[in-house]
C-alpha positions as CSV (number, residue, x, y, z in Angstrom):
1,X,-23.4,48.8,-26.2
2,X,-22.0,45.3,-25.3
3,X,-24.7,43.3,-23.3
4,X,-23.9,42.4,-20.0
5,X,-24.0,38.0,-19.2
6,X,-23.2,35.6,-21.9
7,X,-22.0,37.3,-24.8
8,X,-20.5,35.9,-28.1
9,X,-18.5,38.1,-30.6
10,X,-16.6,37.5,-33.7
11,X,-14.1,40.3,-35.2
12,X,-14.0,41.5,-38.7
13,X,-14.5,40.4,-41.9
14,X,-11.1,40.5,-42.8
15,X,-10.0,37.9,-40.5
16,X,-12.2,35.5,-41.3
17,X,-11.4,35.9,-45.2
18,X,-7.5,34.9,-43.7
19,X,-8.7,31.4,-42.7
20,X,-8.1,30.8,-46.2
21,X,-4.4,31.0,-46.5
22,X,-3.5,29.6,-43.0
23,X,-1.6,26.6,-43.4
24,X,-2.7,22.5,-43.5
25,X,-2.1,22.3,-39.7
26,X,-4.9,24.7,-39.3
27,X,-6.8,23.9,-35.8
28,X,-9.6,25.3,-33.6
29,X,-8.4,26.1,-30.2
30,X,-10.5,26.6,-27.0
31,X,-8.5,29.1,-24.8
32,X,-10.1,29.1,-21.2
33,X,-9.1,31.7,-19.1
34,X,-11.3,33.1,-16.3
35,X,-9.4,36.3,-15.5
36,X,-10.5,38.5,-18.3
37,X,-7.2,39.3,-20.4
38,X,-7.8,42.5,-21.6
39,X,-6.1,45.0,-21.4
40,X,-3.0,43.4,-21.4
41,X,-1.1,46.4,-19.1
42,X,-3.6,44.6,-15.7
43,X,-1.2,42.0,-14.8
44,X,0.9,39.0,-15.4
45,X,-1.6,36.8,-16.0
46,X,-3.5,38.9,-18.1
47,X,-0.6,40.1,-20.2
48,X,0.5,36.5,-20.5
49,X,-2.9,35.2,-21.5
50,X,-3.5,37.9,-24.3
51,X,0.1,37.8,-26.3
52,X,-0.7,34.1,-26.6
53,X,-3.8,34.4,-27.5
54,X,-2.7,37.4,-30.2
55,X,0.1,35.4,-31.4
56,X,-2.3,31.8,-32.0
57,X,-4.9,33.9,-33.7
58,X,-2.3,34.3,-36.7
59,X,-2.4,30.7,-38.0
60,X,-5.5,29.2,-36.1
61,X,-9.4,29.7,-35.3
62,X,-9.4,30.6,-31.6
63,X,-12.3,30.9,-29.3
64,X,-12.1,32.1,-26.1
65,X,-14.2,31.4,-23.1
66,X,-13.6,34.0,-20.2
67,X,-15.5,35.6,-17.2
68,X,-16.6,38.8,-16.4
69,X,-16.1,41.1,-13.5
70,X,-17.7,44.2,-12.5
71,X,-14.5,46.5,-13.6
72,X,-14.5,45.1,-17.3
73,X,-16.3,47.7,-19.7
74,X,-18.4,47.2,-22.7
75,X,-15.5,48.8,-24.6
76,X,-12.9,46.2,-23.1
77,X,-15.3,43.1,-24.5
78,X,-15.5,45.0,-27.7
79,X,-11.6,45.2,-28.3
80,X,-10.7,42.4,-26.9
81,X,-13.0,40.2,-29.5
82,X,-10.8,42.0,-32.3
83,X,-8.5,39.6,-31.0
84,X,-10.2,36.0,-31.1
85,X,-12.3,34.8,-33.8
86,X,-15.1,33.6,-31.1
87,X,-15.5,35.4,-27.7
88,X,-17.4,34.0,-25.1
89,X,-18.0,36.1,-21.9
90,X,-19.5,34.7,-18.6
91,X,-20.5,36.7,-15.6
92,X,-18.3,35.8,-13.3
93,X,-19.7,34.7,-9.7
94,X,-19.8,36.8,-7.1
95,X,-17.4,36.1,-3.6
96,X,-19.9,34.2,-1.5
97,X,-17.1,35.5,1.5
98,X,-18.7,34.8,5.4
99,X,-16.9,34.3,8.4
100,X,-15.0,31.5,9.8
101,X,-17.7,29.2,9.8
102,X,-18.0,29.7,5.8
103,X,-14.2,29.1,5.3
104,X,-14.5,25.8,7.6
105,X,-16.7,24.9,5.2
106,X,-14.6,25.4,2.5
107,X,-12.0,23.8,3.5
108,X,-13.9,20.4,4.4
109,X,-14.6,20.6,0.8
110,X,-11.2,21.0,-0.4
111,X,-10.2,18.0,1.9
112,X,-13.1,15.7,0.6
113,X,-13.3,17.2,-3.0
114,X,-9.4,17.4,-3.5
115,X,-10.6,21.0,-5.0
116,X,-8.8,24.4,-3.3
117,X,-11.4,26.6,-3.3
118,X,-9.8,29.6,-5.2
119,X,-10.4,26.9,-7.9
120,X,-13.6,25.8,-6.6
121,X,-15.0,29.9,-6.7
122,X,-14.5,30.4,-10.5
123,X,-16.4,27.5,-11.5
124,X,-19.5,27.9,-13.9
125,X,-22.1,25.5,-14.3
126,X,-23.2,27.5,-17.6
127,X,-19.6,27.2,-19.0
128,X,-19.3,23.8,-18.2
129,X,-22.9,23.1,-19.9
130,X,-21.2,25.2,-23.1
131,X,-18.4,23.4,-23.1
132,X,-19.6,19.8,-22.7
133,X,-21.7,20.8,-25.7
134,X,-18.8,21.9,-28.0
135,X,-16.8,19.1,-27.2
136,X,-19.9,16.9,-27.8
137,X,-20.0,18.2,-31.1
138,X,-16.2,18.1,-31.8
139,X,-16.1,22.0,-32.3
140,X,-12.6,22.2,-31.0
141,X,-9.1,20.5,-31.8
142,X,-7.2,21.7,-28.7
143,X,-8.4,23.1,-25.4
144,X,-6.0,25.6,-23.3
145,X,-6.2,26.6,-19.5
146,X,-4.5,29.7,-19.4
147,X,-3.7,29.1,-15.6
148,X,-3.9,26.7,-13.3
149,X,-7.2,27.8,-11.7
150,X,-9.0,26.6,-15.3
151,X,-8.6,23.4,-14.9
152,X,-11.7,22.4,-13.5
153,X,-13.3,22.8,-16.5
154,X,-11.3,20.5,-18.7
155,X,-12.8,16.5,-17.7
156,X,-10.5,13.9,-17.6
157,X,-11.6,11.9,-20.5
158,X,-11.1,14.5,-23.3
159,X,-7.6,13.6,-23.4
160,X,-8.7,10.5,-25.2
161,X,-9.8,12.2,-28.3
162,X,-8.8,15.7,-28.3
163,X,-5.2,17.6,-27.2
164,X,-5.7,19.2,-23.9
165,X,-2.9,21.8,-22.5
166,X,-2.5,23.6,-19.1
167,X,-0.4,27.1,-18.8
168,X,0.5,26.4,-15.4
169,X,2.1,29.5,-14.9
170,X,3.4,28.7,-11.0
171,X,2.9,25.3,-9.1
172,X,0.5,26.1,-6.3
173,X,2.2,23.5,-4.1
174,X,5.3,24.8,-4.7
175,X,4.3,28.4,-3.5
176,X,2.4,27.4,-0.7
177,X,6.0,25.4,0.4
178,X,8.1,28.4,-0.7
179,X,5.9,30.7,1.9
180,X,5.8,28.1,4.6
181,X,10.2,27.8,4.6
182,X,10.7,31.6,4.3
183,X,7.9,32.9,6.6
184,X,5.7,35.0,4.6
185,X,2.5,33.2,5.0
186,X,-0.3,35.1,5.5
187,X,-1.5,32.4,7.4
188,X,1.1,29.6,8.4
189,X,-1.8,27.3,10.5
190,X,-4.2,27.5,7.3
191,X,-1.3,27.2,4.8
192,X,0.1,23.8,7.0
193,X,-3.1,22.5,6.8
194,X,-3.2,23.1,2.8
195,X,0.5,21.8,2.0
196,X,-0.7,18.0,1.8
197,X,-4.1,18.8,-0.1
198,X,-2.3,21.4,-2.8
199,X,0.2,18.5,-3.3
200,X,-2.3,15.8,-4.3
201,X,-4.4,19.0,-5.4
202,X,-1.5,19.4,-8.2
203,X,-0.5,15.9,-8.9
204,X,-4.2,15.2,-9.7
205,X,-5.1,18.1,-12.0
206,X,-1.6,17.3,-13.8
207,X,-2.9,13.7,-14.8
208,X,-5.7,15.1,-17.0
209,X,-3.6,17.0,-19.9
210,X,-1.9,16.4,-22.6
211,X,1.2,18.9,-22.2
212,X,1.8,21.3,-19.5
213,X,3.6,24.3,-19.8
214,X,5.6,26.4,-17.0
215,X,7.8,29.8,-17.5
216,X,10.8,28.3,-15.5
217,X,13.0,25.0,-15.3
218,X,12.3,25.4,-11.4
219,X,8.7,24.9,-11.6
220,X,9.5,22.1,-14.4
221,X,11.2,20.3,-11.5
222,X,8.8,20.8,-9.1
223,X,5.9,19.4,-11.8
224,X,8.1,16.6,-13.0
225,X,8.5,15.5,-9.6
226,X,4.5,14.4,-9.6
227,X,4.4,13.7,-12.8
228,X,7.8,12.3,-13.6
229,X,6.6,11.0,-17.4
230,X,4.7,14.3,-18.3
231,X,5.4,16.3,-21.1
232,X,6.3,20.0,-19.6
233,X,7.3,22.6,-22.1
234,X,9.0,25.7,-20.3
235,X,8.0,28.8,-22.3
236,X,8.8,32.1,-20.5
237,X,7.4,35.4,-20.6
238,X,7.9,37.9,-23.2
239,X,8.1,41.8,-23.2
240,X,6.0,44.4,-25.8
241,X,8.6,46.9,-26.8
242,X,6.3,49.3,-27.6
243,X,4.9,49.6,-23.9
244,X,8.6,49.2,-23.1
245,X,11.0,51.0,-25.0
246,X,14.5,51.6,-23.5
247,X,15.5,54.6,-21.7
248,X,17.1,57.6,-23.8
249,X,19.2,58.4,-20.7
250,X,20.6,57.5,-17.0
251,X,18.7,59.9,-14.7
252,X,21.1,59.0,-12.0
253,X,20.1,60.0,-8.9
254,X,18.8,57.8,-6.1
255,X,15.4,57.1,-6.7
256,X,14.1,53.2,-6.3
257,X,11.0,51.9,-7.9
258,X,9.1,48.8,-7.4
259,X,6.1,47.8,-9.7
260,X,3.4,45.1,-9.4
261,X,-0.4,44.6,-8.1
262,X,-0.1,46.5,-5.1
263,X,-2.6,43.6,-3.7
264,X,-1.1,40.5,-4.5
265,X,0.0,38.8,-1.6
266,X,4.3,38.1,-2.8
267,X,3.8,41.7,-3.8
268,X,2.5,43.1,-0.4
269,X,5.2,41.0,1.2
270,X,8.4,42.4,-1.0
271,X,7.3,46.0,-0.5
272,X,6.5,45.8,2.9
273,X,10.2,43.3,3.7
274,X,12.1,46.2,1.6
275,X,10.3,50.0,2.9
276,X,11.1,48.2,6.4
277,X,14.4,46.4,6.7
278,X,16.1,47.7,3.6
279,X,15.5,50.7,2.9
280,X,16.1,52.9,5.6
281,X,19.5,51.9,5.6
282,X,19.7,53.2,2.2
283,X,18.5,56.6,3.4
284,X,21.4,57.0,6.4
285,X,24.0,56.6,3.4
286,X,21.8,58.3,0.6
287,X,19.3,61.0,2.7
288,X,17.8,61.9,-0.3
289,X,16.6,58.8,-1.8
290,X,13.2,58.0,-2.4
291,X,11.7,54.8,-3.4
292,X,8.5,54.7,-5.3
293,X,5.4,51.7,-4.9
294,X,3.9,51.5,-8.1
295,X,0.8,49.5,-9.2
296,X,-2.9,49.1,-9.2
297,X,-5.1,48.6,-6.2
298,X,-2.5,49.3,-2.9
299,X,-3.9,47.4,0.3
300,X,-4.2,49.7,3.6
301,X,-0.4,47.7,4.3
302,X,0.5,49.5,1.3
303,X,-0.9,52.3,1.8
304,X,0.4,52.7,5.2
305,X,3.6,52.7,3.9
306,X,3.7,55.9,2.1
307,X,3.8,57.3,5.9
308,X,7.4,56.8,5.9
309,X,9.9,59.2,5.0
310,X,11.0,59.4,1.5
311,X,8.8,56.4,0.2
312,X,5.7,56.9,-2.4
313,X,2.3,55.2,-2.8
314,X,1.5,55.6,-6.2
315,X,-1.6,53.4,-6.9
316,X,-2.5,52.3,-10.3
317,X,-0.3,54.5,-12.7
318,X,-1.1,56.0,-16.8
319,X,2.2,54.1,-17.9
320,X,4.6,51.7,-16.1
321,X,7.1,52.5,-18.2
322,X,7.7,56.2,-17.0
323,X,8.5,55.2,-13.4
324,X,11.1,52.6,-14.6
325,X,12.5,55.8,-16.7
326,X,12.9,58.1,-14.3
327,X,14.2,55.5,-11.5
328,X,17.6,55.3,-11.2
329,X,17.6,51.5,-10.2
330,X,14.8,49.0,-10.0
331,X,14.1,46.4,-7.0
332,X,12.9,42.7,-7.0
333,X,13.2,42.4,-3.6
334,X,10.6,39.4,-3.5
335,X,11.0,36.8,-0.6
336,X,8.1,34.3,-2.3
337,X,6.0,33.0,-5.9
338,X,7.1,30.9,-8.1
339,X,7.6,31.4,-11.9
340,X,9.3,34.1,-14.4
341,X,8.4,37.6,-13.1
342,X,6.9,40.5,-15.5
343,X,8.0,42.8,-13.7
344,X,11.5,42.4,-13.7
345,X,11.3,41.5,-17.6
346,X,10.0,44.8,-18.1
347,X,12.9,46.9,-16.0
348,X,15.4,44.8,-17.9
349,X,13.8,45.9,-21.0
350,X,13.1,49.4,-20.2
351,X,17.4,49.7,-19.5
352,X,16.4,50.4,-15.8
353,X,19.0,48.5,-13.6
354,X,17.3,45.7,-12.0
355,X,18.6,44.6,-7.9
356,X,16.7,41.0,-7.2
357,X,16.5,38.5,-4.9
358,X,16.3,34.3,-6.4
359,X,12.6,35.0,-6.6
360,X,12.6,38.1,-8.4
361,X,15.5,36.6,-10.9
362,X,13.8,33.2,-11.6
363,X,14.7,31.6,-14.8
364,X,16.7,34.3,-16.0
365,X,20.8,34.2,-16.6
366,X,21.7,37.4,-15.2
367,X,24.6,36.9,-12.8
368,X,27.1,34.3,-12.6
369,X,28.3,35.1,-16.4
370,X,29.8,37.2,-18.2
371,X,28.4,39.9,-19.1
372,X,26.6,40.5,-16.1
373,X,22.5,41.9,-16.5
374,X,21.1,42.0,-12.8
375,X,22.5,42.2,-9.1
376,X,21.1,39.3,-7.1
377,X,20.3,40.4,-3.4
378,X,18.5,38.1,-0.5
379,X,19.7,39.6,2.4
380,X,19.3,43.0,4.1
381,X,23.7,43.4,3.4
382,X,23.0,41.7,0.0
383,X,20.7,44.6,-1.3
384,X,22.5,47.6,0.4
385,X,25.2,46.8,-1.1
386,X,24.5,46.2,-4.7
387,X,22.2,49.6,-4.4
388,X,25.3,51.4,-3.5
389,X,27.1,50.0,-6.2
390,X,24.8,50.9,-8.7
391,X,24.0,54.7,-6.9
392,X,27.7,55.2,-6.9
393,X,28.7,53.4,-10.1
394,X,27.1,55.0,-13.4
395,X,29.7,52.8,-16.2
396,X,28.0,49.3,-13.9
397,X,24.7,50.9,-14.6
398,X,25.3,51.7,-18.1
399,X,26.6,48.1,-18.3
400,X,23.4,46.1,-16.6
401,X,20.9,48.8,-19.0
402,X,22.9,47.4,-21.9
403,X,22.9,44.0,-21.5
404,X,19.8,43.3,-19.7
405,X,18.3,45.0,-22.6
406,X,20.0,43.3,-25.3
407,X,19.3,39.7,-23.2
408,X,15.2,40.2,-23.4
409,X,15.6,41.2,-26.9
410,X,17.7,38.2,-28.1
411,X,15.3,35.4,-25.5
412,X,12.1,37.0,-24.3
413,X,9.7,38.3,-26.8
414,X,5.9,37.6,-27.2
415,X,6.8,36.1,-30.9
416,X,9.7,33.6,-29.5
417,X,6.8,32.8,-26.2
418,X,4.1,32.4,-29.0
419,X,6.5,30.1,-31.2
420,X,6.8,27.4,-28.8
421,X,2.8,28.1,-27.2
422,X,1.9,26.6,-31.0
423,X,4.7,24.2,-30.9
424,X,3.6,22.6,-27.2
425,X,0.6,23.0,-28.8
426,X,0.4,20.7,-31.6
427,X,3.0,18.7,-29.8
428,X,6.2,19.4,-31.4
429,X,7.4,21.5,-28.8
């Protein structure tokens, strides 16, 4: 039984008898990630996080530094150090929540600070005392924020002697602008208020690293803009073909699915814009269709949507992958968040026909060329129509199965993501 707290883990013997054949450019990496990345199947940024890490642990000594939260098991800590050659676990801090008085509070300390305080609520004085020790000691060659939020950890002057990295994943600024134009804030006063702060928030943090790394050229612009002489590698996502493996057949039909953390706030807004303006048009034309909610941890907005007819709450699921078989097309109908979107990697990958909006198709050549991978949708007409297609149309869906397929084979796999990780890296990228 794994201790709960601090822990520190190394994995077998075999793969510290490796280190001896890794090659001259051998270094030891500090991953800091405070969302626990194991398993991989919980999310984006845990599935992002772990490939990485998997694919770095080939050629390098890697230790990661990561937090705990009541839902990770003993077991989890004990499969994910077979991973990592050092494994350092944190409990993470519990939600110190209150009522508006408690959130004014916050927020005067993000205005005098310069510090949101998502950011400010993951911070660890014992990590920081762990790290400033390591460092201290020259223990590591490189240190990695897998996300944004891991920043504060990583002081200013450690870019003098040692390579520091950010995986931004998705420019906070840029979301909280995104939200603001298309109205899907969940709170446009607070979110106003933010804008300015998350702007010199982001052009701050930006200042402190050696390379930053996004999944799509639109957050690269957005970066470059405050930091127009960074160096920003753009690395996307990849896709585990294993957990993913293409469909044997079309089920045709007229059965919808969409997948993702059920409460993540783009996600709660996508599901809730398509079950209410989309898709009952698509049952007058197809009274038979059914769209199905997949994904882990459905809010009561979520929930309540299963009330309506022909539309299913499934909560967290066995396998992803069975839902994108059995659906006849797949919907990214998301109005908000930046960056390359799992999801719709996986549905690509899976041969499920994929209908998304700009958001849900970020960084990914899908339309516009030929052949044609994805139908892009925005609009209410926009998605109505490209489900019809696809409903009606089994050679277009054979077509967009094919080709999507064949696209994430050919540019998005963990090895080609992990490739240029190392490359950014040790700055060649």
């Amino acid at each position: 039984m794994v201790p709960r707290g601090s822990v520190e883990l190394t994995e077998s013997s075999y793969r510290i008898a490796a280190r001896q054949f890794k090659r001259s450019w051998f270094m030891n990496i500090l991953m800091i990630s405070s969302t626990f990345p194991y398993p991989p199947t919980r999310g984006g940024t845990q599935v992002r996080t772990f490939n990485l890490l998997k694919y770095l642990s080939r050629n390098h000594s890697v230790t990661l530094m990561t937090q705990r939260s009541p839902d990770v098991t003993d077991e989890e800590i004990a499969e994910l150090s077979h991973w990592v050659d050092h494994l350092k676990v944190f409990p993470r801090r519990q939600d110190g929540g209150g009522g508006f008085a408690a959130k004014l509070r916050r927020f005067g300390r993000f205005a005098l600070e310069g510090t949101p305080p998502n950011v400010q609520g993951l911070y660890l004085q014992e990590a920081q005392n762990w790290m400033d020790t390591a460092v201290a000691a020259q223990t590591f060659d490189v240190i990695t924020c897998e996300h944004s939020v891991n920043e504060i950890f990583v002081r200013p002057e450690w870019r003098s002697h040692l390579r520091t990295v950010v995986d931004i994943h998705s420019s906070v600024y840029g979301t909280c602008k995104n939200q603001l134009e298309t109205h899907t804030s969940e709170n446009t006063w607070r979110d106003r208020l933010n804008l300015p702060l998350l702007r010199r928030y982001e052009r701050r943090y930006c200042t402190k690293f050696s390379t930053l790394v996004v999944t799509t050229p639109d957050d690269q612009q957005q970066i470059q803009k405050f930091c127009p002489h960074a160096s920003i590698a753009v690395i996307p996502n990849g896709v585990d073909f294993s957990h993913f493996p293409v469909r044997p057949v079309d089920p045709g039909g007229h059965r919808l699915v969409f997948m993702g953390a059920m409460d993540n706030v783009a996600n709660i807004d996508a599901a809730r814009f398509f079950s209410h303006e989309v898709f009952p048009n698509i049952r007058q034309q197809y009274p038979e269709a059914v769209l199905e909610l997949v994904g882990a941890h459905p809010v009561p907005e979520i929930l309540a949507l299963g009330d309506r007819p022909g539309i299913s709450v499934t909560g967290k699921v066995p396998s992803m992958v069975e839902y994108l078989h059995r659906a006849t097309v797949c919907v990214v109908p998301m109005r908000t968040g930046f960056g390359i979107k799992n999801k719709t990697l996986e549905a690509m990958a899976a041969g499920t026909p994929v209908v998304g909006s700009d958001r849900g198709l970020e960084g990914l050549a899908v339309d516009g060329t030929n052949p044609l991978r994805a139908l892009r949708a925005n609009q209410v007409d926009d998605y109505c129509g490209a489900i019809g297609r696809l409903f009606e149309t089994p050679q277009l869906r054979q077509q967009l199965s094919k080709e999507a397929r064949s696209l994430v084979e050919r540019e998005y796999t963990w090895e080609q993501a992990g490739q240029r990780y190392q490359r950014a890296i040790e700055g060649t990228e």
